[in-house]
C-alpha positions as CSV (number, residue, x, y, z in Angstrom):
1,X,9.9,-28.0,8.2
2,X,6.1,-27.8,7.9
3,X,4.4,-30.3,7.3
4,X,0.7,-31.2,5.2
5,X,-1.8,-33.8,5.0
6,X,-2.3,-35.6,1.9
7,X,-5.4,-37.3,0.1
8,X,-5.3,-40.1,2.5
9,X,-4.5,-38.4,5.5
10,X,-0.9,-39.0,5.5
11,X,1.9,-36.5,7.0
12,X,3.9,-35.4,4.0
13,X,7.1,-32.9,5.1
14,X,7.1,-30.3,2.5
15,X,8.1,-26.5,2.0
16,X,5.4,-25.9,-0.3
17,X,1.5,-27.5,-0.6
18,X,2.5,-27.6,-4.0
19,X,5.1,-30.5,-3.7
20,X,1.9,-32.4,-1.8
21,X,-0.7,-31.6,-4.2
22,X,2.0,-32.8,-6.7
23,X,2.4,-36.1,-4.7
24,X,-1.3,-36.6,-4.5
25,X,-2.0,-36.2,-8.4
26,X,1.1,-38.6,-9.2
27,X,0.3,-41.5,-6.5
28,X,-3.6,-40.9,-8.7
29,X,-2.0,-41.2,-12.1
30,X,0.9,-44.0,-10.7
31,X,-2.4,-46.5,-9.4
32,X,-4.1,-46.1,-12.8
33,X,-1.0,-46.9,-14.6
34,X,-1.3,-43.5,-16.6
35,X,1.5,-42.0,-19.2
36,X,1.8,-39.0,-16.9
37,X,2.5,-40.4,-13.4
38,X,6.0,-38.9,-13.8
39,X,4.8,-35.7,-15.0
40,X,2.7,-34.9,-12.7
41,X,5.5,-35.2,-9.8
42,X,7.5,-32.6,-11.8
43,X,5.6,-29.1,-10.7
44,X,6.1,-30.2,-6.6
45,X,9.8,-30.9,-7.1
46,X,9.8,-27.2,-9.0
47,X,8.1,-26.1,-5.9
48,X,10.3,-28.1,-3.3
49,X,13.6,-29.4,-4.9
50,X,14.2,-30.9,-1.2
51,X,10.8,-32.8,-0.6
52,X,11.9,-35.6,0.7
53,X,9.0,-38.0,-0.1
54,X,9.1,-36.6,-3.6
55,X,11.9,-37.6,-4.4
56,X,11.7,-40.9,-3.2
57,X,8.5,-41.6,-5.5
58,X,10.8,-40.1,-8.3
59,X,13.5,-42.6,-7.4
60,X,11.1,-45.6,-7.1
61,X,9.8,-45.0,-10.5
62,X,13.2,-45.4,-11.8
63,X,13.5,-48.7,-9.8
64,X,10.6,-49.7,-11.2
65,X,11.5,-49.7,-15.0
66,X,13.3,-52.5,-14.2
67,X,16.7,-51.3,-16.4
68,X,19.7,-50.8,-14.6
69,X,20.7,-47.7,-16.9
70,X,18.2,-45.8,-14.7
71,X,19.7,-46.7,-11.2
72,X,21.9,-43.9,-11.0
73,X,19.0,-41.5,-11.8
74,X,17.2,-43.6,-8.9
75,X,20.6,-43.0,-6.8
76,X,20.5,-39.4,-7.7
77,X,16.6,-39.0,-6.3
78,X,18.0,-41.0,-3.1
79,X,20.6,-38.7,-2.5
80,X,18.2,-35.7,-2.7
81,X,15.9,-37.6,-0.1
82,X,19.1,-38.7,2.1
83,X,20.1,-35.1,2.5
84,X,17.0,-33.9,3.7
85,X,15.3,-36.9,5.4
86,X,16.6,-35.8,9.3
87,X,13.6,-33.1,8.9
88,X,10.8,-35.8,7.8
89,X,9.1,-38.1,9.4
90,X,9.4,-41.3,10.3
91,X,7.2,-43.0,7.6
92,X,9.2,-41.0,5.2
93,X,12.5,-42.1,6.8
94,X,11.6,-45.7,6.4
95,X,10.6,-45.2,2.9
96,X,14.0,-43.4,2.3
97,X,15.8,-46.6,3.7
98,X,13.6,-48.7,1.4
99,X,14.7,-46.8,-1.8
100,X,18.0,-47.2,-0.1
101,X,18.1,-51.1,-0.2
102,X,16.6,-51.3,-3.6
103,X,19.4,-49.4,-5.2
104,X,21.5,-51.2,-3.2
105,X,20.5,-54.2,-4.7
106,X,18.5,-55.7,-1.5
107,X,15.3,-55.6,-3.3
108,X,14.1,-57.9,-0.3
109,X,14.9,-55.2,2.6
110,X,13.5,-52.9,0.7
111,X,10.3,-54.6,0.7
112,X,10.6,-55.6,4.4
113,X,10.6,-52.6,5.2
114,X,7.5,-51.2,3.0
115,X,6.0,-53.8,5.0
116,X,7.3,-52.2,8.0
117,X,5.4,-49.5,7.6
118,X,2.0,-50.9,6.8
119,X,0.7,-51.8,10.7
120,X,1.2,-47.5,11.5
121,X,-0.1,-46.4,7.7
122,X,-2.2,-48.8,6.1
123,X,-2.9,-46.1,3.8
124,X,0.4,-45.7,2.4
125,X,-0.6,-47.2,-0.8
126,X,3.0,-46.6,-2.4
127,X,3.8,-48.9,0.3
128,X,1.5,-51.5,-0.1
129,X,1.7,-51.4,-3.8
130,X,5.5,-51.5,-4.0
131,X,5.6,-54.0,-1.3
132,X,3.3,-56.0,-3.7
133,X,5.4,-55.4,-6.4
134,X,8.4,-57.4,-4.8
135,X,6.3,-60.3,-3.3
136,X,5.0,-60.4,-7.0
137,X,9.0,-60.6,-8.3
138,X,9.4,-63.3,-5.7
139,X,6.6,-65.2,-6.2
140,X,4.6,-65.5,-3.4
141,X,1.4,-65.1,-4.1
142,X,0.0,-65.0,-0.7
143,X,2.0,-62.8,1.0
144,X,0.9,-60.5,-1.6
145,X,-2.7,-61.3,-0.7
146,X,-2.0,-61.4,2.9
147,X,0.0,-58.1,2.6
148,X,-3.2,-56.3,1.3
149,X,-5.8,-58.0,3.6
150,X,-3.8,-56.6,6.5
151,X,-4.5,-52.9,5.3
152,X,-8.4,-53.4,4.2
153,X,-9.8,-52.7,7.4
154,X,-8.5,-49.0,6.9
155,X,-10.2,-48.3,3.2
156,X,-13.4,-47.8,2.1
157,X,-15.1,-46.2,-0.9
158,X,-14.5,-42.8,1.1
159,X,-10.9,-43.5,0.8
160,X,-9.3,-41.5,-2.3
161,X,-7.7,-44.9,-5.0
162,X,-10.1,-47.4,-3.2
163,X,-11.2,-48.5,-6.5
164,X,-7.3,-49.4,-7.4
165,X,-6.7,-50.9,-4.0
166,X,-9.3,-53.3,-4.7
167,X,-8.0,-54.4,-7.8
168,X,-4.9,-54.8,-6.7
169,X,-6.4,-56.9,-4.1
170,X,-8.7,-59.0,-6.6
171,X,-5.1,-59.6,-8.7
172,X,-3.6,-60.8,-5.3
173,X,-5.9,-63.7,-4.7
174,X,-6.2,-64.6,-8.3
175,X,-2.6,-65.3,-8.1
176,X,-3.5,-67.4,-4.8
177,X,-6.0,-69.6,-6.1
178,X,-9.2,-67.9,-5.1
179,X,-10.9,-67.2,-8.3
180,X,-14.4,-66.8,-7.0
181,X,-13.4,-63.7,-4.7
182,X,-10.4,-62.2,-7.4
183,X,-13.4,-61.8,-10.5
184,X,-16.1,-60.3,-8.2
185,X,-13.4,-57.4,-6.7
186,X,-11.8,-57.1,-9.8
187,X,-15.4,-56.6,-11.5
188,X,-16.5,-54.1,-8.5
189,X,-12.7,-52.1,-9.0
190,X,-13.9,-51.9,-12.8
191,X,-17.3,-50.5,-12.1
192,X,-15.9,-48.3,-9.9
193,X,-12.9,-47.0,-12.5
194,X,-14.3,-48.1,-15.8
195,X,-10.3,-47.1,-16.6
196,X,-8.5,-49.5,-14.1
197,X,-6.2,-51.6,-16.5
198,X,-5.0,-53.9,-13.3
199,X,-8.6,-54.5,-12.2
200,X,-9.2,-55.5,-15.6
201,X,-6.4,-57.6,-16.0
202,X,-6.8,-59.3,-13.0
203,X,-10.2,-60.3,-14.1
204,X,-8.8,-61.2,-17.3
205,X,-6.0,-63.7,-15.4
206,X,-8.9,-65.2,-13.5
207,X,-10.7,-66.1,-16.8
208,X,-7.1,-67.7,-18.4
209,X,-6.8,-69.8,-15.4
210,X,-10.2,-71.2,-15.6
211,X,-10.5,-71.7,-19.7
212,X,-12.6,-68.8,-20.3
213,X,-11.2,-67.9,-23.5
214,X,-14.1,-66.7,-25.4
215,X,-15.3,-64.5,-22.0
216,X,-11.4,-63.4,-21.9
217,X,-12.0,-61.5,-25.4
218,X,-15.0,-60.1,-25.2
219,X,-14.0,-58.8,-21.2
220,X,-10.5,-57.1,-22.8
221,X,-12.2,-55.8,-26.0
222,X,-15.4,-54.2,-24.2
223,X,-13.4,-52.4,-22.4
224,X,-10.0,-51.3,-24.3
225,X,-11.6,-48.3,-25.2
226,X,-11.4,-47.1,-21.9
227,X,-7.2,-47.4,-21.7
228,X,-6.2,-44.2,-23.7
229,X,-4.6,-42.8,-21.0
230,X,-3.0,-45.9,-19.7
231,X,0.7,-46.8,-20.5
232,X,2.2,-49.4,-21.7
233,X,0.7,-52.1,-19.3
234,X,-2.2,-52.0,-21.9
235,X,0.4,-53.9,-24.2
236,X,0.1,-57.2,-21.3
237,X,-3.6,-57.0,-21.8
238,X,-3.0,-57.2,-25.7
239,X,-0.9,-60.1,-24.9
240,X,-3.5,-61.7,-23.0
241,X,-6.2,-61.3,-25.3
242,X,-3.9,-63.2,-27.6
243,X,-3.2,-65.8,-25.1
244,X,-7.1,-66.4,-25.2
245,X,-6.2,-66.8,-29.2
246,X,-3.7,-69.0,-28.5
247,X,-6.1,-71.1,-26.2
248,X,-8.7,-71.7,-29.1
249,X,-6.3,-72.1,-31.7
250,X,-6.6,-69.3,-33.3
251,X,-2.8,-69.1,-34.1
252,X,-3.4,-66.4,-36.8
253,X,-5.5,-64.1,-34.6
254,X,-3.0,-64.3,-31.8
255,X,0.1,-63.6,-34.4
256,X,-1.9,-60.7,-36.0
257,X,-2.5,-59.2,-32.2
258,X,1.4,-59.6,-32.6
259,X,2.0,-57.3,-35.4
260,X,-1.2,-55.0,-34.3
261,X,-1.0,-54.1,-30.5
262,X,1.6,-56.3,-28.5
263,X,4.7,-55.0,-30.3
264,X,3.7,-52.5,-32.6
265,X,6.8,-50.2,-31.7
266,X,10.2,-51.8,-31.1
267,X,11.2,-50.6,-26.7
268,X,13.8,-51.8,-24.5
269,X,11.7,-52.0,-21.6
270,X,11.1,-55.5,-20.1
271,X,8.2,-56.1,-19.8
272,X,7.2,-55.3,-23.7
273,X,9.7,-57.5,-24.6
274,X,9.0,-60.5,-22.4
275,X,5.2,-60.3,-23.6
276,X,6.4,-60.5,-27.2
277,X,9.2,-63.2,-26.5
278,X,6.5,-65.6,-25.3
279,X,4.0,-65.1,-27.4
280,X,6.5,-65.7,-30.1
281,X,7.8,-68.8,-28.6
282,X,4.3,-70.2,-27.5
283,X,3.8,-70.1,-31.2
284,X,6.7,-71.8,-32.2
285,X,5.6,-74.0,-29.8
286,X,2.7,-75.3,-31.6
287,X,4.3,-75.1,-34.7
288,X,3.2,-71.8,-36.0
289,X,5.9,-69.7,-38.2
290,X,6.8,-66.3,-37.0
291,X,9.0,-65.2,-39.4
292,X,11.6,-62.7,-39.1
293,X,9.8,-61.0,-35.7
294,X,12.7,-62.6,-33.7
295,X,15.6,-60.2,-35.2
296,X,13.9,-56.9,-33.3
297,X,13.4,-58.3,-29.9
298,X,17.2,-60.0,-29.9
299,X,18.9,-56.7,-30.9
300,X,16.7,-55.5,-28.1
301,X,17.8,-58.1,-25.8
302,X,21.3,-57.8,-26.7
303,X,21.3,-54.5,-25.0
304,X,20.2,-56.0,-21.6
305,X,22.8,-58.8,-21.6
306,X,24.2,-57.6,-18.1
307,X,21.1,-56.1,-17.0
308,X,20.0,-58.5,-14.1
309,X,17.4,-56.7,-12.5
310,X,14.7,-59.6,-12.8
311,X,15.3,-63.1,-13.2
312,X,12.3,-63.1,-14.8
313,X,13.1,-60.5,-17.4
314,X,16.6,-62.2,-18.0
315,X,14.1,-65.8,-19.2
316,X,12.5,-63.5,-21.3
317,X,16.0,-61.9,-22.8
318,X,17.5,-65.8,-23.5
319,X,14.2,-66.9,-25.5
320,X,14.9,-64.2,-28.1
321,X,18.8,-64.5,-27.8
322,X,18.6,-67.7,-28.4
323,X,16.2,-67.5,-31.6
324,X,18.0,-64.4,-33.1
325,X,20.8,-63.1,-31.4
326,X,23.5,-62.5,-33.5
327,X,26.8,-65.2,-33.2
328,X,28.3,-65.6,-29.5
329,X,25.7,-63.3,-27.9
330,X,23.5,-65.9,-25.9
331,X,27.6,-67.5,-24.4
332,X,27.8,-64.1,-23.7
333,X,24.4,-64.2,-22.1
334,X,24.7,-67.2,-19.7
335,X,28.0,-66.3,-18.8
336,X,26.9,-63.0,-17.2
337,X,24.2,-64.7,-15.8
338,X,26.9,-67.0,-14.3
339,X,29.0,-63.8,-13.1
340,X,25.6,-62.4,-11.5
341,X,24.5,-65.2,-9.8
342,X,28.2,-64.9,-7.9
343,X,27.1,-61.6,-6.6
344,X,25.1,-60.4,-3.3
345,X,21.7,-58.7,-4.2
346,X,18.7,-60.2,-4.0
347,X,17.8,-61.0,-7.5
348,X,21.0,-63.5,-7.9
349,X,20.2,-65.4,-5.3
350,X,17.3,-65.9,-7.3
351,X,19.5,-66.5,-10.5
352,X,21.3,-69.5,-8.4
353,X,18.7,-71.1,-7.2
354,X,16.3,-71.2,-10.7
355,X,17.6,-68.8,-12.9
356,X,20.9,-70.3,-14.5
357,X,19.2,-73.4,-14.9
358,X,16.3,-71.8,-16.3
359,X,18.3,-69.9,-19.0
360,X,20.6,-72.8,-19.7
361,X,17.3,-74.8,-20.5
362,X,16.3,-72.2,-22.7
363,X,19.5,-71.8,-24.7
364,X,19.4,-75.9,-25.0
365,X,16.2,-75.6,-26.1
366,X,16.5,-73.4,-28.9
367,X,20.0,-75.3,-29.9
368,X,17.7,-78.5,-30.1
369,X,20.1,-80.4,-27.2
370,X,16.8,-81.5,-26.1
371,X,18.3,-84.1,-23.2
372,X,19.6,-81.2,-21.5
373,X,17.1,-78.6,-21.6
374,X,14.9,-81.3,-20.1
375,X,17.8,-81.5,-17.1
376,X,18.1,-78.1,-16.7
377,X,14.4,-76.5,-16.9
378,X,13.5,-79.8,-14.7
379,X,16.0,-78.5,-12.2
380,X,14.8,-75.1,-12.3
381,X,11.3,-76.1,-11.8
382,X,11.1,-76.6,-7.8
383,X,12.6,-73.1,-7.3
384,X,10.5,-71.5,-10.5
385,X,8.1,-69.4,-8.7
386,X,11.0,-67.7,-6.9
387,X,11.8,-66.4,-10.6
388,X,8.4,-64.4,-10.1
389,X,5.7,-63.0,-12.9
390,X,2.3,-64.5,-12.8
391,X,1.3,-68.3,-13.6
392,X,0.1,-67.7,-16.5
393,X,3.4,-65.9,-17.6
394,X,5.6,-68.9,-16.0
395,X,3.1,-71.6,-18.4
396,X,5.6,-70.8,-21.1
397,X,8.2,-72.4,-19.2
398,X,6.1,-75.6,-18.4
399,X,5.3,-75.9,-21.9
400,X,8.8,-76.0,-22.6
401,X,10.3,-78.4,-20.5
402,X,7.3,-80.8,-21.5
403,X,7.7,-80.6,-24.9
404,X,11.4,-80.8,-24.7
405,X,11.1,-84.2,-22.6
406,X,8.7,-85.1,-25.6
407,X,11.5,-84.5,-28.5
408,X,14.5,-86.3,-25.7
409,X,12.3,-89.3,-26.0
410,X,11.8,-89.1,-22.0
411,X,8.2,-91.0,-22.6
412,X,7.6,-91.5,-18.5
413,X,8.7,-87.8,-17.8
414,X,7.1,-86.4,-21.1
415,X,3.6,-88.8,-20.0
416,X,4.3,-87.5,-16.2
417,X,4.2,-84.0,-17.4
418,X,1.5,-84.2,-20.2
419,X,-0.9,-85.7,-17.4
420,X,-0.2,-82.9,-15.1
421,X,-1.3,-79.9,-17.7
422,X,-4.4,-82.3,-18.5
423,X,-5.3,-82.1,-15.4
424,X,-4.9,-78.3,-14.5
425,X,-5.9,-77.0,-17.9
426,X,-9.0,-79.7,-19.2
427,X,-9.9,-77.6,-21.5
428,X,-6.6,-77.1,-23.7
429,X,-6.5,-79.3,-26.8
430,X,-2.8,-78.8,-27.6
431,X,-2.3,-80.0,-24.5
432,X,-4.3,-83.8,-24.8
433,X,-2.8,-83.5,-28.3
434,X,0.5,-83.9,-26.6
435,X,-0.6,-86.2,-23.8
436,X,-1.7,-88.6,-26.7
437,X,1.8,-88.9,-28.4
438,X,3.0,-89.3,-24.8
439,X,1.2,-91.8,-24.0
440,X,1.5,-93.8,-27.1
441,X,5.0,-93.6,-27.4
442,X,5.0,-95.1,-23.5
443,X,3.2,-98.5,-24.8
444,X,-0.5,-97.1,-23.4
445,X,-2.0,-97.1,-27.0
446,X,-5.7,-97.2,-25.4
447,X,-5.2,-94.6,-23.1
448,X,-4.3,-92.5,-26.0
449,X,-6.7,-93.0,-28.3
450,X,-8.9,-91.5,-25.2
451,X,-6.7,-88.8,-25.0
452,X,-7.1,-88.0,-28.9
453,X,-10.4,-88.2,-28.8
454,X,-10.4,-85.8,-26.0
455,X,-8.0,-83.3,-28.2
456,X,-9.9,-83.7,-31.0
457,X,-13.5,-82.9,-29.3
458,X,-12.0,-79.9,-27.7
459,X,-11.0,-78.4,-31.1
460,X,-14.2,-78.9,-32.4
């Protein structure tokens, strides 16, 4: 079988140019998060039904919807790449076992051994970015940093997706702390693609962990008008603009980005509806109404009860089970989580060690048995990260736990934990608000007059 270089220089074993050209355009669309990633694989799998690399991209876009209806379509691709793989190369026999452990459930081998093949092919960016994509899911922020940094001394601006590697990058070390370096690569990844919705978002996360809310609009508005291409990640910069809302107090703003951009169509997929379910409960949160918004995202939920493909998506499902779902559905729900955790893959080690916790927190929440969501979500919080999403999409669960040691009259803990956001988010009003009450009800009435004073000033 011949084989062809593509954009980057890489072997690709193909019958056809065709199936590379395809490859090339896909891997282009799949970095800028376009609506046609997919499509544009179609024409080199016409040409080559038995590409092998082809149809492993094909099957790790189906691993990447995160739904588990789509695994046998994923197993299906893997098949296609199995039964031709003894003719490809060795990258593309390492990325055929990858696909191979994902579907298996071993989402960590899989990324092992993307990782693998990094040191050879530091320009395999489905590679790095998949590879990414699971130390993202597990938490660790700097392996995804260092994972990158290991590969940047093969890319320049001659390299074809620079621009997206950089952003990538910039997101990375947001994630690990260093704020400085994220904002000035994610800036330079948005000069260079004016339509790079990561880059942008990675900026955007920079300026939510420093209190940059007014800077957070303006970056996300002057720029949406260059996402009409882009899928539905666009909908989690939505949902961050309305965090910024949420920061300021701006409760209506933040619900009306509800209604107008972060759910303006009902989906099943995960992410969509674990933007939505915390927005919705941060609202509730401080007290805000939201209405009958709940019923859509539970029936969607209710479809995904023994999905289990993220722990993190499965948080997300239990928040709007346990506001709307219809009678016996969140039982239903933590007892499959139960059943799951029992299991082998990677992700229920992951429900064992924070996620039952975390979703039996929830549900207590919700049901106002505030004593034991404050024993559950406080015994899923040393293993939290392993739960994975970003910080800023974990917060949720912070804000929970503290306000439901708060309502368990837990005055140390609630005081303990009120202190901690004060610290790490000065500049959040709702959050001194809360320290105040805290530290009243703990018999420090000066120190909370301070801390009112503090709430108060902010507000203004």
């Amino acid at each position: 079988m011949p084989t062809f270089r593509d954009s980057r220089g890489l072997a690709v074993t193909a019958a056809d140019p065709t199936a590379v050209e395809a490859i090339d355009a896909s891997i282009a669309a799949f970095l800028a998060f376009r609506l046609d990633t997919g499509d544009r694989l179609k024409p080199g799998l016409a040409a080559d039904p038995a590409c092998v690399f082809a149809n492993v991209l094909r099957g790790c876009y189906m691993m990447l919807m995160g739904n588990r209806t789509l695994v046998p379509r994923a197993a299906k691709s893997l098949a296609a790449a199995e039964a031709a793989a003894a003719g490809a190369t060795a990258r593309e026999q390492a990325h055929v076992a990858a696909l191979a452990a994902w579907v298996g459930g071993d989402f960590a081998g899989a990324v092992r051994r993307w990782e693998a093949i990094l040191p050879e092919h530091p320009r395999d960016v489905i590679a790095m970015r998949l590879a990414n994509f699971g130390h993202f899911y597990f938490g660790d922020a700097e392996a995804m940093r260092a994972s990158f940094a290991r590969c940047l001394h093969a890319w320049d601006e001659s390299v074809p997706g620079y621009g997206f590697m950089l952003g990538a990058y910039a997101f990375a070390q947001e994630e690990a702390g260093d704020y400085a370096a994220a904002e000035r690569d994610g800036r330079q990844a948005v000069e260079i693609h004016p339509h790079d919705v990561w880059a942008t978002h990675a900026v955007a996360h920079v300026m939510e962990m420093q209190g940059r809310a007014d800077e957070g609009v303006a970056w996300i508005t002057g720029l949406e008008g260059n996402f009409g291409d882009c899928h539905n990640f666009t909908n989690h910069l939505w949902w961050h603009r309305a965090l910024f809302h949420w920061d300021r107090g701006r409760h209506d703003a933040a619900l009306d980005l509800y209604d107008r951009q972060v759910r303006t169509e009902s989906t099943d997929d995960s992410l969509d509806i674990a933007n939505a379910a915390s927005l919705l409960w941060r609202l509730e949160l401080a007290g805000i109404p939201v209405g009958e918004r709940w019923a859509e995202l539970a029936a969607r939920a209710a479809e995904r009860i023994d999905d289990h493909m993220l722990v993190f998506a499965d948080a997300h499902f239990a928040m709007a089970l346990a506001a709307a779902g219809a009678p016996g559905d969140a039982a239903r729900f933590a007892a499959s989580c139960g059943t799951y955790a029992g299991g082998s893959e990677t992700e229920s080690t992951v429900m064992r060690e924070a996620g039952l916790d975390l979703v039996a927190g929830i549900l207590a929440f919700r049901a106002g048995d505030y004593g034991t969501a404050t024993d559950r979500l406080t015994a899923a919080r040393p293993n939290l990260r392993r739960i994975g999403g970003s910080r800023a999409q974990r917060d949720v669960f912070e804000q929970t736990l503290a306000l439901a040691a708060m309502r368990a009259g837990r005055w140390p803990l609630a005081r303990a934990l009120w202190s901690e956001r004060t610290h790490a988010k000065p500049w959040c009003a709702w959050s001194w608000g809360h320290f105040a009450d805290s530290l009243s009800a703990a018999g420090d009435p000066i120190a909370a007059s301070g801390a009112r004073a503090r709430a108060v000033a902010i507000a203004a």
